[in-house]
ZADO-1210 file (C-alpha; in nm, 4 decimals, padded with zeros to 6 digits):
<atoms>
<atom x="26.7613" y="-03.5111" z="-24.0771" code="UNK" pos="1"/>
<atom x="27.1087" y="-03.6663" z="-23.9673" code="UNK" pos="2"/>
<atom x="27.1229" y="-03.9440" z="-23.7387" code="UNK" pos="3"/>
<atom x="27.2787" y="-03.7413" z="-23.4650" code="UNK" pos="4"/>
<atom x="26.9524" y="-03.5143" z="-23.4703" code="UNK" pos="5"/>
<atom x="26.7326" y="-03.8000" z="-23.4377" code="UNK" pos="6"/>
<atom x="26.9219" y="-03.9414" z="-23.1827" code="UNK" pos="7"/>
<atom x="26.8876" y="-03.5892" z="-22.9984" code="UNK" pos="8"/>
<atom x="26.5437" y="-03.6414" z="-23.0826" code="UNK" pos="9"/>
<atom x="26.5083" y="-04.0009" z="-22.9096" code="UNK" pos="10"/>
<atom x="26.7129" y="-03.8743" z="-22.6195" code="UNK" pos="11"/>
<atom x="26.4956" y="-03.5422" z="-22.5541" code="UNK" pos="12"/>
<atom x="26.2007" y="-03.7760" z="-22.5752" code="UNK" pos="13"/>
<atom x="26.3473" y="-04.0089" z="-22.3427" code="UNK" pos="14"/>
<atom x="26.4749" y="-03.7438" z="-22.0789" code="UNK" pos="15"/>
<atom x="26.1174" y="-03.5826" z="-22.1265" code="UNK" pos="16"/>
<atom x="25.9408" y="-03.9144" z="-22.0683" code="UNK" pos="17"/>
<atom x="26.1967" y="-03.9866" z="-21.7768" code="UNK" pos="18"/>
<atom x="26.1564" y="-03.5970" z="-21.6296" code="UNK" pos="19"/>
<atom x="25.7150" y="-03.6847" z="-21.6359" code="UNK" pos="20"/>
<atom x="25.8039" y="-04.0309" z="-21.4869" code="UNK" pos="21"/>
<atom x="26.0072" y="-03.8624" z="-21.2281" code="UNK" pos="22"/>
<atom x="25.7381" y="-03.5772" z="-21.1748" code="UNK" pos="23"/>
<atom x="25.4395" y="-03.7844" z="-21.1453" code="UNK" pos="24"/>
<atom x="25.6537" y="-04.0212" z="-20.9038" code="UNK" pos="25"/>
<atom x="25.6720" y="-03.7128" z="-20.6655" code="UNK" pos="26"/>
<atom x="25.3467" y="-03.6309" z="-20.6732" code="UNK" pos="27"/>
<atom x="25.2223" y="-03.9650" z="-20.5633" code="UNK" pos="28"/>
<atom x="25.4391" y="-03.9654" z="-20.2988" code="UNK" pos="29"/>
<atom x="25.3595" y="-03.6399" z="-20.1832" code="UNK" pos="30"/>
<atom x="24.9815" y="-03.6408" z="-20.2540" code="UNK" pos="31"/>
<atom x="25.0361" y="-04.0093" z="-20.0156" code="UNK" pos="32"/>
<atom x="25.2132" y="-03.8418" z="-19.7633" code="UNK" pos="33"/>
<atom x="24.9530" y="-03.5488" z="-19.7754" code="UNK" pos="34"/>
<atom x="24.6715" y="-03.8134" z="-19.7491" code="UNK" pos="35"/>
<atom x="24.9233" y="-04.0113" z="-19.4399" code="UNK" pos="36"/>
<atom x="24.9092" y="-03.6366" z="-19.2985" code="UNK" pos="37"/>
<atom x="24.5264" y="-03.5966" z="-19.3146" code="UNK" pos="38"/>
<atom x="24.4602" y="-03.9025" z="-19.1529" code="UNK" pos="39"/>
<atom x="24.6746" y="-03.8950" z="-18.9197" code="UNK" pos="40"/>
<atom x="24.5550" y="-03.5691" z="-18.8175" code="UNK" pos="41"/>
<atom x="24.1959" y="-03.6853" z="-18.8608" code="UNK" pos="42"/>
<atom x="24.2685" y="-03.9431" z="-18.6206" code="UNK" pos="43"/>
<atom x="24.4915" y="-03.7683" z="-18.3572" code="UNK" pos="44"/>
<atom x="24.2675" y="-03.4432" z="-18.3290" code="UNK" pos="45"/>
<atom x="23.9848" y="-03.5214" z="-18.1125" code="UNK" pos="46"/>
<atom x="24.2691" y="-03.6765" z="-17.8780" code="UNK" pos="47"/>
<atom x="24.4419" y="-03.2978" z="-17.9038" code="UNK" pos="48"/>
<atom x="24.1126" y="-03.0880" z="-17.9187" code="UNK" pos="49"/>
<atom x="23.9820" y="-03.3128" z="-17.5731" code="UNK" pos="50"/>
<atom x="24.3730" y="-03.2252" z="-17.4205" code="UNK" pos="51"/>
<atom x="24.3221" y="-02.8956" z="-17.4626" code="UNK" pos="52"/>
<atom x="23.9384" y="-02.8868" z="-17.4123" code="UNK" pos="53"/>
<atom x="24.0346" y="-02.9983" z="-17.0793" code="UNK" pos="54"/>
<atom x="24.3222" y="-02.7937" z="-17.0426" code="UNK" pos="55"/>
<atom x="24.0508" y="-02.5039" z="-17.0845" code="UNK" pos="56"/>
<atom x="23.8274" y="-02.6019" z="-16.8205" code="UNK" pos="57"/>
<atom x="24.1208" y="-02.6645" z="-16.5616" code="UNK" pos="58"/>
<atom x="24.2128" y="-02.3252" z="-16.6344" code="UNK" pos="59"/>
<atom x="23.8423" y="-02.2001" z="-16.5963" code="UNK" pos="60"/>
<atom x="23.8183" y="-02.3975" z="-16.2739" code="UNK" pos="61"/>
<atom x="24.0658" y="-02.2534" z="-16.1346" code="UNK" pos="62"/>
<atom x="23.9823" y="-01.9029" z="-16.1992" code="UNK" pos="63"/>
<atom x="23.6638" y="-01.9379" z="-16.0842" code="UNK" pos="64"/>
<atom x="23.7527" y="-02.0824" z="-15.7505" code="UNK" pos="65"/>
<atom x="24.0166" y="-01.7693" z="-15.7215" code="UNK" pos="66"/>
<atom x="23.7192" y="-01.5146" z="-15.7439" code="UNK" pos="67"/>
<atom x="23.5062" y="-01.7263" z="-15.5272" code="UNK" pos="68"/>
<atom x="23.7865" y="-01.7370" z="-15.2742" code="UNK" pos="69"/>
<atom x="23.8077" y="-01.3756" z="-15.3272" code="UNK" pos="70"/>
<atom x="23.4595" y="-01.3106" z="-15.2748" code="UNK" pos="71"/>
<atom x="23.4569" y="-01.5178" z="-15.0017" code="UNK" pos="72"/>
<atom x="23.7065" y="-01.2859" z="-14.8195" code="UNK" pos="73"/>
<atom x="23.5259" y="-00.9799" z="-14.9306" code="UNK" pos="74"/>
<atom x="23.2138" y="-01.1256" z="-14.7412" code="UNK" pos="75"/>
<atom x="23.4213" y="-01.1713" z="-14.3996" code="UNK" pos="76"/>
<atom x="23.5854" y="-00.8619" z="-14.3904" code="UNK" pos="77"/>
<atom x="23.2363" y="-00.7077" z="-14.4714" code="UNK" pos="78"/>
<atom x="23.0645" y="-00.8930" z="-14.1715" code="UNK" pos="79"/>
<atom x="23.3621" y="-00.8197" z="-13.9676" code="UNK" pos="80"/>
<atom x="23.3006" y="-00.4389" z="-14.0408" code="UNK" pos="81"/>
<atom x="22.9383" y="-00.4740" z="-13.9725" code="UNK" pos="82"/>
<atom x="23.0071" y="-00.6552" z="-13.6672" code="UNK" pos="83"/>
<atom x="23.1803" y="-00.3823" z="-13.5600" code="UNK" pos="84"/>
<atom x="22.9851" y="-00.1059" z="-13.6126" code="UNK" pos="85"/>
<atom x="22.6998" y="-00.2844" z="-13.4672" code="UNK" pos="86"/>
<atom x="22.8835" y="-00.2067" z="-13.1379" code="UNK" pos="87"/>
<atom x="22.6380" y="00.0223" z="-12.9622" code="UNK" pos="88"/>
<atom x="22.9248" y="00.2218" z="-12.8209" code="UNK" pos="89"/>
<atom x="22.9758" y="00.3093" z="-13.2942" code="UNK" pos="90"/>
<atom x="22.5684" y="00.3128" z="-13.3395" code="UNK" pos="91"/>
<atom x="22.5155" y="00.5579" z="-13.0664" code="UNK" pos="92"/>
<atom x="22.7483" y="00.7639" z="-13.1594" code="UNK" pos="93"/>
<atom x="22.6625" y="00.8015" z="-13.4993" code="UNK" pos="94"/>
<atom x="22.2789" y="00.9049" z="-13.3662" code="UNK" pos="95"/>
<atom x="22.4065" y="01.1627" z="-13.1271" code="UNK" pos="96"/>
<atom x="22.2269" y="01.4877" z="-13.2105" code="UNK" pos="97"/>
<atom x="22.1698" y="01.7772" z="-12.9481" code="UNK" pos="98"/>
<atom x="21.8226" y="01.8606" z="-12.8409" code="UNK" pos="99"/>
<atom x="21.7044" y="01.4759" z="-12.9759" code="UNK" pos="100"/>
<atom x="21.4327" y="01.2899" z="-12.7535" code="UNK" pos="101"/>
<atom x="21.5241" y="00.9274" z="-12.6855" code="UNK" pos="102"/>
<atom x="21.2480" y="00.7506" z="-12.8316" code="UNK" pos="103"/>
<atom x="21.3587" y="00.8916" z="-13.1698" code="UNK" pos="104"/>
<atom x="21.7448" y="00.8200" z="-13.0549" code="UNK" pos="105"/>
<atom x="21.6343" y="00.4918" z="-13.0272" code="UNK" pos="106"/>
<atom x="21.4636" y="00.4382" z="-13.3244" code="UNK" pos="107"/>
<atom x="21.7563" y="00.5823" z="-13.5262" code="UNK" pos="108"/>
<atom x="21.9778" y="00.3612" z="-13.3846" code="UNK" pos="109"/>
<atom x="21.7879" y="00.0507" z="-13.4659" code="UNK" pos="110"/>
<atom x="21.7353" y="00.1857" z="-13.7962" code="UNK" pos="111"/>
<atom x="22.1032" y="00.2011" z="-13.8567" code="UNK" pos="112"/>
<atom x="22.1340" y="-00.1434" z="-13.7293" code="UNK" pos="113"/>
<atom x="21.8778" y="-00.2408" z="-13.9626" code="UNK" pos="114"/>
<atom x="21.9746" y="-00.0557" z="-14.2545" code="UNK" pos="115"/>
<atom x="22.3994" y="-00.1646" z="-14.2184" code="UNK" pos="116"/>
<atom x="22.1728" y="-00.5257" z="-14.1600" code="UNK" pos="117"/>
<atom x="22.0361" y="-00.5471" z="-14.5399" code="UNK" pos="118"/>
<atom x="22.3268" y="-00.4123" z="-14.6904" code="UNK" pos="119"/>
<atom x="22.4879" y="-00.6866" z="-14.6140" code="UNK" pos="120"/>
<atom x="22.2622" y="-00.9379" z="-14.6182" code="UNK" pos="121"/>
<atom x="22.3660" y="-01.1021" z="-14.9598" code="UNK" pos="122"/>
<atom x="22.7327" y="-01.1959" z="-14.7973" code="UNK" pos="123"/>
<atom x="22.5905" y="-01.4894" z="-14.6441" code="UNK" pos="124"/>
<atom x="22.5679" y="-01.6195" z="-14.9778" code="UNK" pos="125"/>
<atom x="22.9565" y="-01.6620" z="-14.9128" code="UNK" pos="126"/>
<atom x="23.0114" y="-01.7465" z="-14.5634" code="UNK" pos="127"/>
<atom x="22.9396" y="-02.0608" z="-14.3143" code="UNK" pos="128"/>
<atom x="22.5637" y="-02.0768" z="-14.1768" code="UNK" pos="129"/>
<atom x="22.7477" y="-02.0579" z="-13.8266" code="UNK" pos="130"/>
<atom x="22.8995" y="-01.7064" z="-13.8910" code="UNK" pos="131"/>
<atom x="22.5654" y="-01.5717" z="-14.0685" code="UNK" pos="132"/>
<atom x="22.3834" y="-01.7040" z="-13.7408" code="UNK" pos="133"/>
<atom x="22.6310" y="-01.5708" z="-13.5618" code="UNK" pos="134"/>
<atom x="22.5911" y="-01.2194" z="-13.7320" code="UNK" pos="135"/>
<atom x="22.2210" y="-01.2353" z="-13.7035" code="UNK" pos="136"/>
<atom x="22.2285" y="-01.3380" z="-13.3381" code="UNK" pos="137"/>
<atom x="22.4585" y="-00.9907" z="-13.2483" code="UNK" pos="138"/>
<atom x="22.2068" y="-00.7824" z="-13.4713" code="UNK" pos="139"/>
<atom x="21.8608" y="-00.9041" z="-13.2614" code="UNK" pos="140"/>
<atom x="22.0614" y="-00.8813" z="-12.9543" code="UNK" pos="141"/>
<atom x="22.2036" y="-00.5358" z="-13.0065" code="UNK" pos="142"/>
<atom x="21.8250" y="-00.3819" z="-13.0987" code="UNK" pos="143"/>
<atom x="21.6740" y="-00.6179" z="-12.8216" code="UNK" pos="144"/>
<atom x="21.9394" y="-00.4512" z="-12.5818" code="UNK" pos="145"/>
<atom x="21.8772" y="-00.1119" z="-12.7038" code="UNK" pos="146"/>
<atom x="21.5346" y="-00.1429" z="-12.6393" code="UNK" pos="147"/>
<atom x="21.5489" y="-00.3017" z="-12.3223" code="UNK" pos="148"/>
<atom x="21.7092" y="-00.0455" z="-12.1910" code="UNK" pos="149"/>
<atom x="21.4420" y="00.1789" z="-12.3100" code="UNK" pos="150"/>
<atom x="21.1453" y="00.0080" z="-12.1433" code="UNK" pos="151"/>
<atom x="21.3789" y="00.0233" z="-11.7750" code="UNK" pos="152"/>
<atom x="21.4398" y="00.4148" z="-11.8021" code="UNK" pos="153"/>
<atom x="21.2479" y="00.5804" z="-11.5467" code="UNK" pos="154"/>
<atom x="21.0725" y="00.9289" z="-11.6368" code="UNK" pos="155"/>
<atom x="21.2653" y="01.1677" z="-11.8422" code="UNK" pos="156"/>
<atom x="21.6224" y="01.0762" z="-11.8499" code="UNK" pos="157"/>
<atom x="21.8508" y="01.1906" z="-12.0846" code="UNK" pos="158"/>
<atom x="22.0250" y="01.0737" z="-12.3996" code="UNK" pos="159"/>
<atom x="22.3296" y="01.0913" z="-12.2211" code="UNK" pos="160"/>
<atom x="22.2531" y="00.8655" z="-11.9449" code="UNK" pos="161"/>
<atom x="22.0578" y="00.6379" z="-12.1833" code="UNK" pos="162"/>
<atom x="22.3822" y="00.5849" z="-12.3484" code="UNK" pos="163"/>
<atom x="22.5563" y="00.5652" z="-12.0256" code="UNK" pos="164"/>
<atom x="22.3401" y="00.2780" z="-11.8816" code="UNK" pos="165"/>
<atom x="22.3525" y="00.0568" z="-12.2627" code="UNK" pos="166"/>
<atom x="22.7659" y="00.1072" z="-12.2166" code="UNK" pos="167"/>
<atom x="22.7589" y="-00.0259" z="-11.8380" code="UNK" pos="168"/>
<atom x="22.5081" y="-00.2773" z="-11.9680" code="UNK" pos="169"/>
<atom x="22.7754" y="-00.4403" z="-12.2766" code="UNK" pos="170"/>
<atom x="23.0847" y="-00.3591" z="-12.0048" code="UNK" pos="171"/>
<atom x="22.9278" y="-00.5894" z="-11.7743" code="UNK" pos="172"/>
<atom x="22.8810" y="-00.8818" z="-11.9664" code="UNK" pos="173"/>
<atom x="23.1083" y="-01.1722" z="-11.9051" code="UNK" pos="174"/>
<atom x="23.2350" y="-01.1622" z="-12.3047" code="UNK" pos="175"/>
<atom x="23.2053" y="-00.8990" z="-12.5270" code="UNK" pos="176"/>
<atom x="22.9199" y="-01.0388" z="-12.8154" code="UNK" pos="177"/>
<atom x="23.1199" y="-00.8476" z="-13.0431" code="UNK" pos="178"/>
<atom x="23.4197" y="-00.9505" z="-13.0084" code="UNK" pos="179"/>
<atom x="23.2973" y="-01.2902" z="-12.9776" code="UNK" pos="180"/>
<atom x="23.1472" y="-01.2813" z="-13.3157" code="UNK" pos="181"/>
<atom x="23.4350" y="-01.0743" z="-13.4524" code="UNK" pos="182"/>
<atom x="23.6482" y="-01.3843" z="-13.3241" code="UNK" pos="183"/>
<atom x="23.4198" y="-01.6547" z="-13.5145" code="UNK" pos="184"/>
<atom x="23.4522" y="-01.5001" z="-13.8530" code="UNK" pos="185"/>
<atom x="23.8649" y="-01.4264" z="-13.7807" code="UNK" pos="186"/>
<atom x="23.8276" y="-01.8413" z="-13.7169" code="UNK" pos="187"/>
<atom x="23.6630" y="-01.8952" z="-14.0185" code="UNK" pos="188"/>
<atom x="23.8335" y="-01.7337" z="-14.2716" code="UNK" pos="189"/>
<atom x="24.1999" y="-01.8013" z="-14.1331" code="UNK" pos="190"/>
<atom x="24.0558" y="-02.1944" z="-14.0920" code="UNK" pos="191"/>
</atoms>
């Protein structure tokens, strides 16, 4: 062996040793700045995951007062609707038959007041205790009304005039209940 292989020798040695050195001096510093990384990470994620925890529930929040809103429209129209076809003028109406006697007129009609009553009696889940009163107060009026009018008929009269006489009876009041309560729930939800 010549001197110039040894000395290739030595230097291959030394560039090997040098090439490790170098090698094992990168992965300390990237196995540190991977360890740097995880706890930094460690210690900025609950600070991210509570961000965007609450990020979530501001979202949720307002979605869910969106469909409550929503729902809470859906109930007023609905009332005003049943407001509405609580007017006797719409109830009578829909219980005119030919060849009907008037106590079973009658009891129709308060049946459909009734009946359009509980289908909408879970809206006031939605709406102010004022325009559920309100609501409630035009039902028992409207049957109280219909039967009123009722008890005063004389002998046999006939559908016809019964539904005359509850017409002249709602014409002559001062303010028209159902327009009245139609007007409280307008208030309310444009309020």
């Amino acid at each position: 062996m010549t001197i110039f292989d040894t000395n290739k020798t030595l230097m291959i040695c030394t560039m090997s040793k040098e090439f490790v050195s170098f090698f094992m001096q990168v992965c300390a510093f990237a196995l540190g700045g991977f360890a740097a990384f995880l706890l930094g990470f460690k210690l900025v994620w609950p600070r991210v995951e509570a961000f965007l925890l609450r990020l979530k529930i501001m979202h949720r929040d307002v979605a869910l007062e969106k469909d409550a809103r929503q729902m809470q429209f859906a109930a007023y129209e609905r009332l005003l609707v049943l407001a509405h076809r609580m007017e006797p003028m719409l109830v009578l109406a829909r219980q005119h038959q030919e060849d009907l006697i008037l106590p079973l007129f009658v009891s129709r009609a308060i049946q459909d007041i009734e009946s359009e009553y509980q289908h909408n009696f879970a809206q006031q889940l939605y709406v102010s205790d004022e325009a559920w009163n309100a609501v409630t107060k035009l039902k028992v009026n409207t049957i109280l009304l219909l039967r009123n009018v009722l008890d005063k008929q004389d002998g046999e009269v006939s559908v016809d005039q019964y539904v005359a006489d509850v017409l002249g009876h709602v014409r002559s009041q001062e303010q028209n209940p159902y327009q009245a309560t139609q007007k409280i729930l307008k208030r309310e939800i444009n309020g």
